[in-house]
Residue frames relative to the residue before (quaternion, step in Angstrom):
aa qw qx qy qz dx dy dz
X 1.0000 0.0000 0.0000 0.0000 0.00 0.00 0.00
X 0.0030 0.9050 -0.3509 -0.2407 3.13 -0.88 0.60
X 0.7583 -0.2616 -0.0066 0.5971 4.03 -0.92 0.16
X 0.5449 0.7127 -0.2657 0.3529 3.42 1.01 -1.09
X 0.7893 0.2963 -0.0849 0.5311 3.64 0.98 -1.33
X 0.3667 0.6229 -0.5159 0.4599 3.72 1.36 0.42
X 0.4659 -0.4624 0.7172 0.2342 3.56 -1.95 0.75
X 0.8299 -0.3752 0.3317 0.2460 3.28 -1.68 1.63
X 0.8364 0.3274 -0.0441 0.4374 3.28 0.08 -2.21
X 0.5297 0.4484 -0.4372 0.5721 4.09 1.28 -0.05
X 0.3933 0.6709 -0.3237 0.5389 3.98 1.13 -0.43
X 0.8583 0.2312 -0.0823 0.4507 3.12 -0.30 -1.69
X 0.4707 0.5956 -0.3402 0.5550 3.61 0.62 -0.41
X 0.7514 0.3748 -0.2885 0.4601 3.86 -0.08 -0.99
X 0.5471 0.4710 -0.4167 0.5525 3.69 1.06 -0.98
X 0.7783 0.3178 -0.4240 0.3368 3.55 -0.53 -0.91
X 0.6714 0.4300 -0.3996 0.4524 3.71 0.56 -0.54
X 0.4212 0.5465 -0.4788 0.5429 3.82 0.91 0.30
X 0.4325 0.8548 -0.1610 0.2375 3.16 0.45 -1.10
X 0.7368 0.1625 0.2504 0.6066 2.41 -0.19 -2.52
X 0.6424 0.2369 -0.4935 0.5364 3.57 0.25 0.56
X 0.6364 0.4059 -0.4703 0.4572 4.00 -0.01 0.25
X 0.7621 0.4843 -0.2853 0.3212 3.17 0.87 -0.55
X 0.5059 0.6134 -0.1951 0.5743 3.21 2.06 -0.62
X 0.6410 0.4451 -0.3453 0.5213 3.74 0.61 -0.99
X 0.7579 0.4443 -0.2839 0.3843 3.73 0.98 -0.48
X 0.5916 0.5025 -0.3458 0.5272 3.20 1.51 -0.19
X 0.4093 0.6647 -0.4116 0.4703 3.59 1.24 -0.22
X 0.7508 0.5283 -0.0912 0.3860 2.95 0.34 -1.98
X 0.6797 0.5421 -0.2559 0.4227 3.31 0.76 -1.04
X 0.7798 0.3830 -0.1727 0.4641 3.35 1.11 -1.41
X 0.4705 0.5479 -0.5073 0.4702 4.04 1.19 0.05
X 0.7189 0.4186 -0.3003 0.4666 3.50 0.79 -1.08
X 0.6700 0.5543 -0.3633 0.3346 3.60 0.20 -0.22
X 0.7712 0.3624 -0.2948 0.4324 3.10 1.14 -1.69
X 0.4719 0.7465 -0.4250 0.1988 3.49 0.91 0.79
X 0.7282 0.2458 -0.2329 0.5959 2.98 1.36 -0.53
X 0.1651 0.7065 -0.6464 0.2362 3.75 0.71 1.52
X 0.7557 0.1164 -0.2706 0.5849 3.41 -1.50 1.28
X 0.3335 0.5681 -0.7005 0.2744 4.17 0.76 0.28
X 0.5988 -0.4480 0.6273 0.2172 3.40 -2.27 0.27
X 0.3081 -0.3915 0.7748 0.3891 4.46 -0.93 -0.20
X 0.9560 0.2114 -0.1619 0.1229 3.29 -0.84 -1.66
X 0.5277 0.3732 -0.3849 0.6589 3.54 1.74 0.69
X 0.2125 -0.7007 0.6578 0.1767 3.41 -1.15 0.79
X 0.5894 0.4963 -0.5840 0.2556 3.94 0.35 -0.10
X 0.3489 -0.5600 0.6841 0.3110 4.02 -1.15 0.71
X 0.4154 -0.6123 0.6666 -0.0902 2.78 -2.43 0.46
X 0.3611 0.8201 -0.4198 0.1441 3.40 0.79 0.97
X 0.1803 -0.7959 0.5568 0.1548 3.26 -0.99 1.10
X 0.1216 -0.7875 0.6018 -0.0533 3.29 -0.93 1.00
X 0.0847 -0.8326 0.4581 0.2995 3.84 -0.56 0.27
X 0.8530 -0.2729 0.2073 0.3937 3.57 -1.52 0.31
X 0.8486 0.1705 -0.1326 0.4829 3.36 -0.64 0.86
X 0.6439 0.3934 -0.3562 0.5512 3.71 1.33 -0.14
X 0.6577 -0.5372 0.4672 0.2460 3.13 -2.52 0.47
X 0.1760 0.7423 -0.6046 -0.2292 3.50 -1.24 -0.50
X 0.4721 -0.6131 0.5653 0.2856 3.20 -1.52 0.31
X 0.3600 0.8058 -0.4678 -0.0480 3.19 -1.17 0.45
X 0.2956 -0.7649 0.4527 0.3502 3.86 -0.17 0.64
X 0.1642 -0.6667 0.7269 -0.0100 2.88 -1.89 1.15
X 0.8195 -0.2722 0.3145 0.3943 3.85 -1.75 0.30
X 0.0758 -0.7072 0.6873 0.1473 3.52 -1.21 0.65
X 0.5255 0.5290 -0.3323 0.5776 3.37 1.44 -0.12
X 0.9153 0.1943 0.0264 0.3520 3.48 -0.16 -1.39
X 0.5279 -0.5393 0.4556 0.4722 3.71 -1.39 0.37
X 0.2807 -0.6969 0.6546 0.0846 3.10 -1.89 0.56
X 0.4211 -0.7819 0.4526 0.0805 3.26 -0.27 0.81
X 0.1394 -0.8109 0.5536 -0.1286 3.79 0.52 1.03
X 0.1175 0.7028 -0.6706 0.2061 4.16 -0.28 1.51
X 0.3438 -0.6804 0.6327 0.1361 3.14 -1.86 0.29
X 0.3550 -0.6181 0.5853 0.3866 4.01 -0.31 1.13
X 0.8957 0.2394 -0.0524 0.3710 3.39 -1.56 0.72
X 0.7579 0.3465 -0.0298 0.5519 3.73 0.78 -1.27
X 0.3157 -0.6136 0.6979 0.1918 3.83 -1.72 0.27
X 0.3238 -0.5125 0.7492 0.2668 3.53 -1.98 0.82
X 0.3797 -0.6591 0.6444 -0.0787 2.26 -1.57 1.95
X 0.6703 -0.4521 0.1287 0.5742 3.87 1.26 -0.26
X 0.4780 -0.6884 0.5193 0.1673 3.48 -1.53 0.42
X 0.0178 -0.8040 0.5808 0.1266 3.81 -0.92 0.49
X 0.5628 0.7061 -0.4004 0.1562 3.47 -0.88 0.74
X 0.6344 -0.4558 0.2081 0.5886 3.40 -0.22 -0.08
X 0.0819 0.7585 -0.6112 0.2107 3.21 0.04 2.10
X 0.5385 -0.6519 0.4730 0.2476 3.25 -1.52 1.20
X 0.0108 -0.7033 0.6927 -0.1592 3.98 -0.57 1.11
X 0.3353 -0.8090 0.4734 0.0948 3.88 -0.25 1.42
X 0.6333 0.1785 -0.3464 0.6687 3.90 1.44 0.17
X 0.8461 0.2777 -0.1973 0.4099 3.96 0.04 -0.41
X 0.8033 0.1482 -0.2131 0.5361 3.95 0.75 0.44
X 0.2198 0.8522 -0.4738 -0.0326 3.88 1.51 0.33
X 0.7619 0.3002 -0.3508 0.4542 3.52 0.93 0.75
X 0.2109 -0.8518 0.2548 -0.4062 2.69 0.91 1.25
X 0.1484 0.8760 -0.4490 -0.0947 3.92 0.56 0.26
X 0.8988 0.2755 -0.2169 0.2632 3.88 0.70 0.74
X 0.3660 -0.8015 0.4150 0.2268 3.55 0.65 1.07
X 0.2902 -0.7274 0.6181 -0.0683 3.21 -1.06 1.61
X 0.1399 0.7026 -0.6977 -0.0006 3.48 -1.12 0.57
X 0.0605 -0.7034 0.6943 0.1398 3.62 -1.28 0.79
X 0.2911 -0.5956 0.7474 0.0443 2.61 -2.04 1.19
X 0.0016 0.9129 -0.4017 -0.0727 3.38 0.62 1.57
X 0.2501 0.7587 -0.3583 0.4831 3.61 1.66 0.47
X 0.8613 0.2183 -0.0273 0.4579 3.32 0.61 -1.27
X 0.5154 -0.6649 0.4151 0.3464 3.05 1.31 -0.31
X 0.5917 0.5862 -0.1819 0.5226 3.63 1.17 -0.39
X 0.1486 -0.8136 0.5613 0.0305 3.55 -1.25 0.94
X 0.1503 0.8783 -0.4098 -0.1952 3.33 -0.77 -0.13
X 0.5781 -0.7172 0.3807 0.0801 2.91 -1.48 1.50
X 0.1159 0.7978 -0.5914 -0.0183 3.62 -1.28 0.81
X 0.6843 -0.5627 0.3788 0.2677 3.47 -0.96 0.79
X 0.0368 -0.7508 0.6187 0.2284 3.40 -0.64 0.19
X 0.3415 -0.7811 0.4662 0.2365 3.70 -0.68 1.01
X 0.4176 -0.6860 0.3740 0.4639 3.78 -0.55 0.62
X 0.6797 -0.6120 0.2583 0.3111 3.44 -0.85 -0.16
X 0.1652 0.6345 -0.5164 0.5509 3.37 1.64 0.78
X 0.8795 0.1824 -0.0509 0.4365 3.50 -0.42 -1.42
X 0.4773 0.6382 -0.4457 0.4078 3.60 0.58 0.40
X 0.2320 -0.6727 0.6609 0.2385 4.20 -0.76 0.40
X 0.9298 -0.1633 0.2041 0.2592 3.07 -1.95 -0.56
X 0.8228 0.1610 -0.1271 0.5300 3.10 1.29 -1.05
X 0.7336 -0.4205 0.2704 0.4603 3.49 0.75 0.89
X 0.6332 0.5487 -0.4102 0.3601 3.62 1.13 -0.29
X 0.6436 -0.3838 0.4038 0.5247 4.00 -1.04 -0.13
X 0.6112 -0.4820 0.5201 0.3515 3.42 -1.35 0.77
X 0.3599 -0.6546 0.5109 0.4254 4.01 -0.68 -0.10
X 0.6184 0.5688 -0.4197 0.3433 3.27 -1.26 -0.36
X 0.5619 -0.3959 0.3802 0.6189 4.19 -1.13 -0.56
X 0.7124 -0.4091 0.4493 0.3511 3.03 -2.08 0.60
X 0.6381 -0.4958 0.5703 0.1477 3.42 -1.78 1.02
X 0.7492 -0.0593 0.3750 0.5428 3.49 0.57 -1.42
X 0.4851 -0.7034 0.4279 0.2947 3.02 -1.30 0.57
X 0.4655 -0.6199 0.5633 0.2858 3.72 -1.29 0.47
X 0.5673 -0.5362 0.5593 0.2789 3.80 -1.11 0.90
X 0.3300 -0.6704 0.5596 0.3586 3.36 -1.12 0.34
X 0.2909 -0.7287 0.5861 0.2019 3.15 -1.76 0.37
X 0.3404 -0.7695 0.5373 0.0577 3.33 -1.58 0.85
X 0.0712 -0.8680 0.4911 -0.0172 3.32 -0.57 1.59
X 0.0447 -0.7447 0.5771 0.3321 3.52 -0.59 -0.02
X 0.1769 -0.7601 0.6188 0.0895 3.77 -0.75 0.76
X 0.2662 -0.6629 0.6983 -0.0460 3.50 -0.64 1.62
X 0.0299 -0.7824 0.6173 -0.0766 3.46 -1.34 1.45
X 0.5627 -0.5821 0.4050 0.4248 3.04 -1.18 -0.18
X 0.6398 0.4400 -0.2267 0.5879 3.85 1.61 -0.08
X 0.6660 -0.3322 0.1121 0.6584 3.81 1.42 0.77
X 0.5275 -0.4795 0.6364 0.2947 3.40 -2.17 -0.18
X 0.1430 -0.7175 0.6798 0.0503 3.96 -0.71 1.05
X 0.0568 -0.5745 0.7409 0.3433 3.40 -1.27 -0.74
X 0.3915 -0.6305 0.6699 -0.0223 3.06 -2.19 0.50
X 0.3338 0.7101 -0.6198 0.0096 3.74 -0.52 0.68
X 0.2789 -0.8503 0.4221 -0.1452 2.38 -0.94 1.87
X 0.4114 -0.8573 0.3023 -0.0669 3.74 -0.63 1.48
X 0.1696 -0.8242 0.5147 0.1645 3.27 1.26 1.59
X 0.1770 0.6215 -0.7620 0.0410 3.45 -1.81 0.77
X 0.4770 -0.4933 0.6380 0.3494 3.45 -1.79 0.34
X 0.2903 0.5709 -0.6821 0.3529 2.89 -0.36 2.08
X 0.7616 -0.4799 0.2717 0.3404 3.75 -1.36 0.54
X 0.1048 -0.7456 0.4989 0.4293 3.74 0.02 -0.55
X 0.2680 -0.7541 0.5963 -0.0630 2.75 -1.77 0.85
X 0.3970 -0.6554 0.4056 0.4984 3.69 -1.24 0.01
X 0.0059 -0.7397 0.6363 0.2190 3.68 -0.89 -0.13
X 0.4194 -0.6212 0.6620 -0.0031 3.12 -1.61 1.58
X 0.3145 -0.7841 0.5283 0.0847 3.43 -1.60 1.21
X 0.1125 -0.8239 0.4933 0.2553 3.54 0.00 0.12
X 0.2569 0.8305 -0.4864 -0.0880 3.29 0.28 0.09
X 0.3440 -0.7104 0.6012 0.1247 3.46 -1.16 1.93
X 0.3183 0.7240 -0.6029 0.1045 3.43 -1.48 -0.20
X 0.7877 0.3538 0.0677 0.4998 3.62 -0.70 0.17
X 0.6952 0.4396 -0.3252 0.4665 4.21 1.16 -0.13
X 0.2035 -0.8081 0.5462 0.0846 3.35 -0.22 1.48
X 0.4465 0.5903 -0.6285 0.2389 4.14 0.83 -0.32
X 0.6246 -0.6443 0.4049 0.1757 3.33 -1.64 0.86
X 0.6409 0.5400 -0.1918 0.5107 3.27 1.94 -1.03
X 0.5813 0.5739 -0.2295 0.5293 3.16 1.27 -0.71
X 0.6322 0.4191 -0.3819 0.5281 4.02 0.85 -0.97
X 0.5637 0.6952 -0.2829 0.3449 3.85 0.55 -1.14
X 0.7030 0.3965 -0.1798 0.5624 3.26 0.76 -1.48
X 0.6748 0.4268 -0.3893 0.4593 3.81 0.42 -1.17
X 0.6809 0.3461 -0.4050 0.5026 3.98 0.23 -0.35
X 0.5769 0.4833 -0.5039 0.4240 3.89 0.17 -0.14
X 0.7047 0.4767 -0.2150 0.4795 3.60 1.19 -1.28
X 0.5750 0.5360 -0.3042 0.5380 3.78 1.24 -0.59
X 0.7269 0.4656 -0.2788 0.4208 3.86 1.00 -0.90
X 0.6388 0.3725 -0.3359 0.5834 3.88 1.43 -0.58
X 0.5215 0.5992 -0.4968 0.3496 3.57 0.72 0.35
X 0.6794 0.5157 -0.1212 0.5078 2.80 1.15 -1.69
X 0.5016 0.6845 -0.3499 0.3967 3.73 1.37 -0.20
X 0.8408 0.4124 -0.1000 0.3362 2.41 0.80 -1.59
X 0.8039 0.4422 -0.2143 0.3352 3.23 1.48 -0.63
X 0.3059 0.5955 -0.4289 0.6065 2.90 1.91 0.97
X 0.9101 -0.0628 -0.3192 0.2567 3.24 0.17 -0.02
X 0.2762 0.6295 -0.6085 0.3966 3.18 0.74 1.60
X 0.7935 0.2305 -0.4184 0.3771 3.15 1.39 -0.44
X 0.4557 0.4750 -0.5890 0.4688 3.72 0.23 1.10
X 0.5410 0.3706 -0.5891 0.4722 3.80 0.71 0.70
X 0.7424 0.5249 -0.2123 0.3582 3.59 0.84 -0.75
X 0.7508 -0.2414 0.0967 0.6072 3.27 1.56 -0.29
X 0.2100 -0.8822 0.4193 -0.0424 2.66 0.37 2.13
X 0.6103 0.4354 -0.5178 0.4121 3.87 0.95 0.43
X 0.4313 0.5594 -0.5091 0.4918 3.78 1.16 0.19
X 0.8594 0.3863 -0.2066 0.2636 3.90 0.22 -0.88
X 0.6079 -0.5127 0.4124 0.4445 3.35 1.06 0.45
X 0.6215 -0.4374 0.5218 0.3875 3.18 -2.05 -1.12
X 0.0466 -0.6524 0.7288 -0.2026 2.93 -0.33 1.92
X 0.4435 -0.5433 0.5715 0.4260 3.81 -1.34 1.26
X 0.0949 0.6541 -0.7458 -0.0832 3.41 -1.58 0.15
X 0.1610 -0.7669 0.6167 0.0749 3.69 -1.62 0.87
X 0.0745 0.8322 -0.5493 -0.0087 3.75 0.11 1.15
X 0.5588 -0.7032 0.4208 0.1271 2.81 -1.58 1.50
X 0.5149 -0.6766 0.4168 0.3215 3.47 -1.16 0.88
X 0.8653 0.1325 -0.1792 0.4490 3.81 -1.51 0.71
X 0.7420 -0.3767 0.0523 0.5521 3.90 -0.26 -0.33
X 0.7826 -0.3033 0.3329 0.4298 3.53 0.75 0.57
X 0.4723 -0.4614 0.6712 0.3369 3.48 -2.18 -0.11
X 0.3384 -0.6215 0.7049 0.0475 2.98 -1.38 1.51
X 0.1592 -0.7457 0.6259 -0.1640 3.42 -0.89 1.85
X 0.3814 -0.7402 0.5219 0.1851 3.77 -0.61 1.32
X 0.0649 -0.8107 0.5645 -0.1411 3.03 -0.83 1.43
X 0.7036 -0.1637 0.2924 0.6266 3.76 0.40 -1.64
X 0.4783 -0.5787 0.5606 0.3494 3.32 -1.17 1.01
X 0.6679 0.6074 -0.3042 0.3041 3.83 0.90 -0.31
X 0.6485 0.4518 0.0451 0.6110 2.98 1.87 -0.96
X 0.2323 -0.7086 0.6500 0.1465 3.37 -1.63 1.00
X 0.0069 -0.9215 0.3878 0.0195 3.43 -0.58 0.47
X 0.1504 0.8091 -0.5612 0.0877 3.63 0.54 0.96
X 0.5886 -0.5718 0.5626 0.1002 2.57 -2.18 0.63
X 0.0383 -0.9021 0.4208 -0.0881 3.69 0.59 0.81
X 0.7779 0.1063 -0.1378 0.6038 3.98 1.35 0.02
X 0.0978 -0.8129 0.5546 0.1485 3.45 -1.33 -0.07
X 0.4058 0.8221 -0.3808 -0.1202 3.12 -0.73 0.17
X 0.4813 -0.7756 0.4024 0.0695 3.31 -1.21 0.31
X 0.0467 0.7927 -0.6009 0.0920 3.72 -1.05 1.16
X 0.6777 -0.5102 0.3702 0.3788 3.22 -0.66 0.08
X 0.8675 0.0824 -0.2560 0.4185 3.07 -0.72 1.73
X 0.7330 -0.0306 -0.1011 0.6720 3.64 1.47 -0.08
X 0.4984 -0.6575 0.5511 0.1249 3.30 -1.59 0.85
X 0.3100 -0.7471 0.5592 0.1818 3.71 -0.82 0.76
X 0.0487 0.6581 -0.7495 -0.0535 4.25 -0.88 0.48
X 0.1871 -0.4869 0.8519 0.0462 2.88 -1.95 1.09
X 0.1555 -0.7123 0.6661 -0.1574 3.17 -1.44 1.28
X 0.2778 -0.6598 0.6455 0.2661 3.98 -1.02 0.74
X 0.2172 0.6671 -0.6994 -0.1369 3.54 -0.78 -0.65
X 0.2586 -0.6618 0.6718 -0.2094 3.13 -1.27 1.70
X 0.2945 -0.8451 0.4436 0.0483 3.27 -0.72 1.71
X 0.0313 0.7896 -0.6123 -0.0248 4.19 0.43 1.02
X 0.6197 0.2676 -0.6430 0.3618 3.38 -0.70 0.75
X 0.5157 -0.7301 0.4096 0.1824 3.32 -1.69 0.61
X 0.4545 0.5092 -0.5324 0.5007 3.30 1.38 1.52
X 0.8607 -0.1114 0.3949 0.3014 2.98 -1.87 -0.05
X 0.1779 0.7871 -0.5906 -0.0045 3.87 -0.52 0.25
X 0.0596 -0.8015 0.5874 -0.0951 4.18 -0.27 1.06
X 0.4540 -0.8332 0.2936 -0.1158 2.87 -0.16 2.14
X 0.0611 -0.8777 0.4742 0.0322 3.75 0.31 0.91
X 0.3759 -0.6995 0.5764 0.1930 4.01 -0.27 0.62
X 0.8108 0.2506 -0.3466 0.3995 3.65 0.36 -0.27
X 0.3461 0.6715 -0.4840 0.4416 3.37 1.35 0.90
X 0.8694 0.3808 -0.1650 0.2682 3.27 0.94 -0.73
X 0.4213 0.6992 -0.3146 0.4845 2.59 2.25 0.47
X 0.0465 -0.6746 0.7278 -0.1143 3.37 -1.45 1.62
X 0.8950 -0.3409 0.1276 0.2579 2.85 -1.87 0.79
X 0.6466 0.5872 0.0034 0.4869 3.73 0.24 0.34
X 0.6956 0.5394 -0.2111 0.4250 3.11 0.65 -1.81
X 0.2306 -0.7072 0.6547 0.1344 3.64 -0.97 1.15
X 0.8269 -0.2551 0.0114 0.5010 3.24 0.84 -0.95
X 0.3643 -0.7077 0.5820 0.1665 3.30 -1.91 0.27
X 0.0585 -0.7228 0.6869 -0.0483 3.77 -0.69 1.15
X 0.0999 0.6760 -0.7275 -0.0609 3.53 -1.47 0.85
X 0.5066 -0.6483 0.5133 0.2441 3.45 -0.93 0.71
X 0.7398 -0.1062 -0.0394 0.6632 4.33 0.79 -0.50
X 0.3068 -0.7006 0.6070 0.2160 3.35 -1.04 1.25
X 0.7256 0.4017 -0.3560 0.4306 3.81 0.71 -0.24
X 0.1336 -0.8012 0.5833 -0.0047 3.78 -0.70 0.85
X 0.3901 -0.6285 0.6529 0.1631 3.54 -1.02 1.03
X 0.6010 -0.5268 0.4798 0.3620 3.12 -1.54 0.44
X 0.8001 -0.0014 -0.1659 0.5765 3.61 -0.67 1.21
X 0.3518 0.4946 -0.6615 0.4405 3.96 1.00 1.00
X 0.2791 -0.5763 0.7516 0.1582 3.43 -2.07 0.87
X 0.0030 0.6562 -0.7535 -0.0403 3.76 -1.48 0.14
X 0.6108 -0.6653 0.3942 0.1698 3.30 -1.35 1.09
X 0.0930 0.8550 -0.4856 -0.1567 3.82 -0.25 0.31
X 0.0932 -0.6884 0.7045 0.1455 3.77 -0.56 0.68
X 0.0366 -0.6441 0.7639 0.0145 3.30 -2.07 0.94
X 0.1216 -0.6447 0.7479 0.1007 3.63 -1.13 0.83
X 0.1852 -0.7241 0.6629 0.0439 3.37 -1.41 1.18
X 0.4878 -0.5402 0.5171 0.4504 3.52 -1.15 -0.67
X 0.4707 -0.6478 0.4865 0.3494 3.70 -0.72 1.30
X 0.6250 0.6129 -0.3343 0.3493 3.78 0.40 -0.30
X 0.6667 0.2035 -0.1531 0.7005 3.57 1.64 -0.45
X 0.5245 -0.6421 0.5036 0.2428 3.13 -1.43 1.83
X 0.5096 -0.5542 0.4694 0.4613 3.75 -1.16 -0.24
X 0.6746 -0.3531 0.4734 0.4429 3.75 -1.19 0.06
């Protein structure tokens, strides 16, 4: 049968379940990348990710700049993946440098060649398009992790591995589940800001007409358009709407304040007059700015 010979409501029914699955894969997506930089600093840009032996993580790094890639305690010992090597991988999609002193590499995108200028660097301006992720495995001297990593026009930075596995001190296990449970807080209820039929019955309080206009950037509208609330940290859903008539390229650790566990934006790049969704989960114990 085809679309043509379907009844209206078998029609309508397929759209909405489209829908909800585009809209879900993005609330996924939204919340792997966020709950990365939970408990991050504004005024330090290296991340903190703890990951244990033998598992993945996601995390986004520079499409512009080097990233710096350490190990708490421990030295990279070497990287596999689709690394750039100018006589034995020249297509390659990420430039490796070792700082075999320190133990410590660092990583740069290679841009494909759409979005690349004269000299191999990224066109300026926001990104053209998005960059594929890329998949590393990173062999240490404290285990082998993997890494798939998400070019964005974001700053570079240094990012630090924890990698756990194999520590039997009681004081030490205690803390890591307290720190494993406000993660898991938190990313429950970013996702019911992001796609609140995935999250059950989470209280929510949505404001009336376009929301509470919240000072941010003379460049930028920002209201506050949801709330919500669980024990021990509060969820905001926020518009932020770009009014000036340039380009606007969206940094997450700008929008961290005191408190803030995490920060999720759905498009870091904004046309003039484009909006993009921002969820923040604070700690109920600290008021908002």
């Amino acid at each position: 049968m085809s679309s043509a010979d379907l009844p209206d409501t078998m029609l309508d029914s397929h759209c909405d379940l489209r829908s909800q699955l585009r809209d879900a894969l993005w609330a996924v997506l939204i919340v792997a990348m966020c709950c990365l930089s939970v408990v991050a600093q504004p005024a330090q840009a290296a991340q903190t990710v703890e990951v244990r032996d033998g598992d993945t993580t996601i995390n986004r790094i520079s499409a512009r700049d080097q990233t710096r890639l350490r190990v708490e305690r421990g030295r990279v010992l070497d990287i596999i993946g689709d690394v750039y090597d100018a006589q034995k991988s020249p297509a390659g999609r990420i430039l490796v440098l070792k700082d075999e002193e320190q133990g410590e590499v660092y990583l740069k995108p290679v841009p494909p060649v759409a979005m690349r200028g004269m000299d191999g660097a990224l066109l300026p301006g926001p990104l053209t398009g998005a960059m594929a992720p890329i998949k590393l495995d990173i062999k240490t001297d404290r285990g082998t992790v993997g890494l798939l990593l998400q070019p964005a026009d974001v700053v570079g930075d240094t990012v630090t591995l924890r990698i756990t596995g194999g520590e039997s001190q009681v004081g030490t296990q205690e803390l890591r589940g307290k720190t494993h449970a406000h993660v898991r807080a938190a990313k429950a209820l970013t996702l019911a800001m992001a796609a609140p039929s995935l999250a059950g019955e989470v209280p929510a309080q949505r404001l009336a007409g376009a929301g509470q206009e919240v000072a941010l950037w003379k460049e930028a509208r920002f209201a506050l358009v949801a709330r919500y609330e669980v024990p021990g940290l509060v969820g905001e859903a926020y518009e932020l709407t770009n009014v000036s008539a340039e380009p606007m390229v969206i940094d997450e650790r700008e929008l961290f304040r005191p408190g803030v566990v995490s920060v999720g934006v759905r498009h870091l790049n904004l046309a003039p007059r484009a909006s993009t969704a921002v969820w923040i989960v604070r700690q109920a114990s600290v008021g908002a700015d």
